[in-house]
C-alpha positions, 0 to 999 in steps of 0.5 A: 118568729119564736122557733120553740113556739112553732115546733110545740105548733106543729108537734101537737098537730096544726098546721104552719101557714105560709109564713111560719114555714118561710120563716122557720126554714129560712131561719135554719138557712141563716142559723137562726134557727139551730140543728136541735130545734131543725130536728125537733120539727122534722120530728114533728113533721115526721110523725104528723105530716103535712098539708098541701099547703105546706109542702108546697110551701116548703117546696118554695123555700128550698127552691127559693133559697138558691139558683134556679137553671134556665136552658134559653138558647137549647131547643132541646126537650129538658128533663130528669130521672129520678128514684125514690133509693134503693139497693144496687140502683143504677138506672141513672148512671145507664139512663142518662147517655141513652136518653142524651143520645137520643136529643133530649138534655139531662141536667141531673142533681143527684144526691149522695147516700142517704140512709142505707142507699147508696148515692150515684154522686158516690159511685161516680167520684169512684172515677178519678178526676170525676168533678161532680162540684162545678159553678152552674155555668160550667155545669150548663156547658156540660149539658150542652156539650154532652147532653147530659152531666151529672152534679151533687147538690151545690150551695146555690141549688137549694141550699135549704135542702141540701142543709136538712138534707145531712140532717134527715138521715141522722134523725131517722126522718128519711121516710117522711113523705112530705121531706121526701117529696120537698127534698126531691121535687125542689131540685129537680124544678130547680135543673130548669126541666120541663119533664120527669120520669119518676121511679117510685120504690117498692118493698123491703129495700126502700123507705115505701115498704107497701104499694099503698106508701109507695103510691100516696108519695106518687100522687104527692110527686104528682100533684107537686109537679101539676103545680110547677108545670113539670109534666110528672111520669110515675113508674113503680117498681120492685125492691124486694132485692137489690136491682142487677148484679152488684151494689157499692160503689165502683162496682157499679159504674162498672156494671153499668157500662157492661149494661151499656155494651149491651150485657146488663141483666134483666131486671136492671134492663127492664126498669131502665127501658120502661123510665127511658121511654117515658122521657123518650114519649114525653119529649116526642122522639117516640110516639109508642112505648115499643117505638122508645123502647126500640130506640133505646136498645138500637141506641145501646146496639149501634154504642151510641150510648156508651160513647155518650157515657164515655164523652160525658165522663170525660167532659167531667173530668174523669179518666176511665183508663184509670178507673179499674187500677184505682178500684181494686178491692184488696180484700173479698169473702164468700157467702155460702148458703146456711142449708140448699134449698131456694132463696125465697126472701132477701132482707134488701134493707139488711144488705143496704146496711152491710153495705153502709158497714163496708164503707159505701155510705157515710154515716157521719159526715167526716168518713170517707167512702170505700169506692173499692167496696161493694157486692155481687149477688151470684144467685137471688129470690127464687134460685136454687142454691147448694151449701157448697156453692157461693151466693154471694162475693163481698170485697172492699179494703178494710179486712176488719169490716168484711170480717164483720159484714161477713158474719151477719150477711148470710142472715139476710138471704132466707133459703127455703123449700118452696118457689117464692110468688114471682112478684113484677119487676115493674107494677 
C-alpha cells in the first residue's frame, strides 16, 4: 500500500475497495500510515463521501480492530441509546437507569465532547471517584450488577475509531456522514447488543442542519444496522435550542437527577420517553407505546430510577455526597436581553461554542475541563423577555473566560416582535 496513492484515489472521487479501506485504515492503527496523510483522507472522504461498500467496510475495521462484548450468561434483552450531539443533551445520563429498572441491560460506550457538544463521559467525571476507564470484564459486571454502566471508548473497543475519532474534530470532518455512521455504529455493534434506539439531531444546533441530512444519516444508520442484525429504531428530534434547562457539565448531571425525581422539563422529558419506549417495544416489556410510556413514568414516580441511577454511580465508583461541594462555580454572570421583545431564534451552535470557551469541551487534547462550568437557560424561543429581566446565568471558575463569553452570548438569543413557528420536539 502506498497511502499517498490511495488518498489522490479517493480525492478525485473513486471508490476504495475492501481492501485498500483494511489497509489504509489499518495503516493508521500501526503508524504506517501518519496523521497528516489520516487527515488528507478524511478530507477526501468528507467532501466525496462513500458507498455501501465502503462504509460497511470501514465499519469492520473499526470494529475488528478490538474487542467485540458478548453477554452469554444474561438472559436479558441488550440494547443501547445513542445521539447524533447536541447542546444541553442529557437523554442517556436519564435514559439508562429507567431503561435498566425495567429489566433491559445497557452497555453504553459513549464519547467525549466532540466539536461544540459536550461529552456524557464528560459530565459524568464531573462525579468524584466516577471511573468511566475500567477492563471490559470489570465493565461487564457493571452490566450485570446494575443493569446498566456507562465507559468511554477504551483501547480494546475499537481502537481504530477512537484514534480518528481525536482526529475529526481537528480537521473540521466531524459532519461527514459516513465518519458519523462508521464512528457511532462500530462501537455500538462492538457493546454485544441486539437493539438500538437512535436519536438523530435536527437543526442549528447539531452537524444535520436540515430534515433532508438529518434523514440521509438515519437510513445509513439504518441500513448499517440491517446489515449487522441490530434492530435499528430512528427518532428524530428538534435542536434548534438546546434541550431542558442547563448545558455544561456538572450542571447536568445534576438536572438529570431532578428529571429522575420526577421534576424534568418538557421537551428533555418528552425526547427521553419517546427513545425509552422504543427500547421498552423492542425488547418486549411493553406491547404499545402509551403502555412503555407508562411504565417509564411509574418507574420515575415509584424512584425506581433514581435508585438505579444511584446504585449505578456507586458501582462505578462515584460519590454523590460529594458531587455538589466539588462543583461549585466560582464565578457567574447574567445575560439580559439586548431590547423586550420575544426570543424568536437561538443560534444553539453559537452557545455550543461559548460553552467549549468556558471549558466544557477540549479543544486540544492536553486541556483540562471546567466541570464547574456551564448554563441555565431562564427563558427560550418563544418567551416573552424584559430588558431588565435575565435570559440566561453562565458560571464557571475561570473569571477570564465568562468575561469573554459574556460579551458575545447575547448575540446568540434573537429578540423579536412576532411568535416564532412552534416547531416539534419530536418530528
Amino acid at each position: 500500500m502506498i497511502p499517498a496513492n490511495l488518498i489522490s484515489k479517493k480525492r478525485d472521487g473513486h471508490h476504495l475497495n475492501k481492501d485498500e479501506i483494511n489497509s489504509f485504515f489499518n495503516g493508521y492503527l500501526s503508524q504506517v500510515v501518519t496523521d497528516a496523510q489520516m487527515s488528507a483522507m478524511l478530507m477526501a472522504i468528507y467532501f466525496n463521501g462513500m458507498n455501501d461498500d465502503e462504509t460497511f467496510s470501514l465499519v469492520n475495521v473499526m470494529l475488528n480492530s478490538g474487542t467485540i462484548l458478548k453477554f452469554p450468561q444474561s438472559n436479558s434483552y441488550i440494547c443501547d441509546k445513542h445521539s447524533t450531539g447536541g447542546v444541553g443533551d442529557k437523554v442517556s445520563l436519564i435514559l439508562a437507569p429507567i431503561v435498566a429498572a425495567a429489566g433491559i441491560k445497557i452497555p453504553m460506550i459513549a464519547g467525549r465532547g466532540l466539536g461544540f457538544t459536550g461529552g456524557t463521559v464528560d459530565k459524568l467525571e464531573s462525579i468524584p471517584g466516577f471511573d468511566v476507564s475500567p477492563d471490559l470484564d470489570i465493565f461487564k459486571q457493571w452490566v450485570e450488577k446494575s443493569g446498566y454502566a456507562i465507559m468511554s471508548q477504551s483501547n480494546e473497543i475499537c481502537p481504530a475509531d477512537k484514534k480518528i475519532y481525536d482526529l475529526r474534530s481537528k480537521t473540521g470532518t466531524v459532519s461527514s456522514i459516513p465518519l458519523i455512521c462508521g464512528s457511532i455504529m462500530s462501537k455500538k455493534i462492538a457493546e454485544g447488543i441486539s437493539g438500538l434506539a437512535l436519536d438523530i439531531k435536527i437543526g442549528n444546533g447539531t452537524f444535520m442542519k436540515t430534515k433532508e441530512e438529518a434523514i440521509k444519516l438515519g437510513s445509513w444508520m439504518e441500513k448499517i444496522g440491517k446489515a449487522f442484525n441490530i434492530k435499528t429504531d430512528l427518532t428524530y428530534t428538534n435542536m434548534d435550542q438546546p434541550l431542558g434547562r442547563f448545558a455544561g457539565l456538572s450542571c447536568e448531571i445534576k438536572e438529570a437527577i431532578e428529571c429522575l425525581k420526577g421534576n424534568g422539563p418538557d421537551d428533555l422529558m418528552t425526547v427521553t420517553l419517546e427513545l425509552g419506549s422504543k427500547l421498552l417495544l423492542q425488547s418486549g416489556a411493553a406491547t404499545s407505546r402509551s403502555d412503555a410510556i407508562n411504565l417509564q413514568t411509574e418507574i420515575i414516580n415509584t424512584g425506581r430510577g433514581l435508585k438505579s441511577f444511584e446504585n449505578s454511580v456507586e458501582t462505578q465508583g462515584g460519590r454523590l455526597d460529594k458531587f455538589d461541594s466539588e462543583n461549585k462555580p466560582k464565578h457567574e454572570a447574567f445575560i439580559y436581553p439586548e431590547k423586550p421583545g420575544i426570543i424568536t431564534n437561538m443560534n444553539t451552535e453559537s452557545i455550543g461554542w461559548s460553552l467549549v470557551e468556558l471549558g466544557c469541551v477540549m479543544k486540544n487534547n492536553n486541556d483540562i475541563l471546567d466541570h464547574t462550568a456551564g448554563m441555565e437557560f431562564l427563558r427560550k424561543t418563544g418567551d416573552q423577555v424584559k430588558h431588565n429581566e435575565p435570559i440566561c446565568r453562565i458560571f464557571c471558575s475561570n473569571e477570564k473566560k465568562l468575561d469573554t463569553v459574556s460579551r458575545s452570548l447575547s448575540s446568540a438569543i434573537i429578540i423579536g416582535e412576532d411568535h416564532p413557528r412552534n416547531n416539534p420536539i419530536i418530528y
